[in-house]
Every structure is written in C-alpha cells, then in structure tokens.
ZAKEDO-876186 format. One line per field, with one value per residue (C-alpha): x, y, z; chain. Coordinates in pm, whole numbers, always signed. Layout:
! ZAKEDO-876186
x: (X, ...)
y: (Y, ...)
z: (Z, ...)
kette: (A, ...)
This chain:
! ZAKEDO-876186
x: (+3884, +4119, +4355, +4311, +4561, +4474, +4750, +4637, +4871, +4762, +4903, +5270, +5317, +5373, +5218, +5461, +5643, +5767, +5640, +5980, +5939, +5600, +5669, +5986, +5768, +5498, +5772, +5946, +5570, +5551, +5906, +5773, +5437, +5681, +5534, +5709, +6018, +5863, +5606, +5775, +5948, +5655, +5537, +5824, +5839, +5466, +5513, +5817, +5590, +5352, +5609, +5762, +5399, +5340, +5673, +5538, +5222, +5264, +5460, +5753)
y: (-26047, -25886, -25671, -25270, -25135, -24790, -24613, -24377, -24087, -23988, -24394, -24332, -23969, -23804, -23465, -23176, -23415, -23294, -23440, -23580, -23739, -23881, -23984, -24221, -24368, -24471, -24602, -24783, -24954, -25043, -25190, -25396, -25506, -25642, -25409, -25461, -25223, -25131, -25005, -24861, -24642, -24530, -24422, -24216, -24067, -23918, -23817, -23629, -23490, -23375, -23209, -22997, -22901, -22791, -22634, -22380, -22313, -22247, -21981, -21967)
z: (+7237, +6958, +7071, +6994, +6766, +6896, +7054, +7339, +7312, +7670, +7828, +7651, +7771, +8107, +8065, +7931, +7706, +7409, +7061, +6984, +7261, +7225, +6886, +7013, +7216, +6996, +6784, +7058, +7132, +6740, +6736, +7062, +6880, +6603, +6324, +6023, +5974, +5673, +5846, +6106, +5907, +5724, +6041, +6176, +5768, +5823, +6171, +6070, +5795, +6064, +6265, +6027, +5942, +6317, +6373, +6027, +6150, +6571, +6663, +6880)
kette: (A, A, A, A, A, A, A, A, A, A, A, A, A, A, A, A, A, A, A, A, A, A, A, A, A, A, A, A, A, A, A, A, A, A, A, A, A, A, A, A, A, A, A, A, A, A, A, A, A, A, A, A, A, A, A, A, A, A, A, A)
C-alpha cells in the first residue's frame, strides 16, 4: 500500500492549539518525511501567506 501524503490536521494537534503552533508541527512532520527543503520552505512561505490573510479578516 502507498503511503498517504495527507496530513490530518486533527492527529498533529491537541485541541486549543494555536495555528503557529499547528503549522510547526506540520513542518516538523515534513522535515521528518525528508521533503525537500525547497519544498519545505515553500510550505511555511504559503502558510505564512494564509495567516496573515486570517489575522485581516477575524477579528480580535
């Protein structure tokens, strides 16, 4: 069988974690596949991206 490349958000994160948080640890389990840094750093570039996005749009 081929192994998933899906990432369940729900298996890396306790509830009530922050998305900082959540997003370190999908990038630690990326580093620990062996993704290409290239990749990796795409990756953390886009969820950045998607954080700033969130942090203009929800109110505090």
């Amino acid at each position: 069988m081929a192994k998933s490349n899906v990432v369940r958000i729900a298996a890396l994160t306790p509830l009530g974690q922050d998305l900082g948080e959540a997003v370190n640890a999908f990038l630690s389990c990326c580093r620990s596949k062996n993704l290409s840094p290239n990749t990796i750093i795409y990756y953390e570039n886009r969820l950045k991206a998607f954080r700033r996005y969130l942090q203009a749009r929800i109110p505090r």
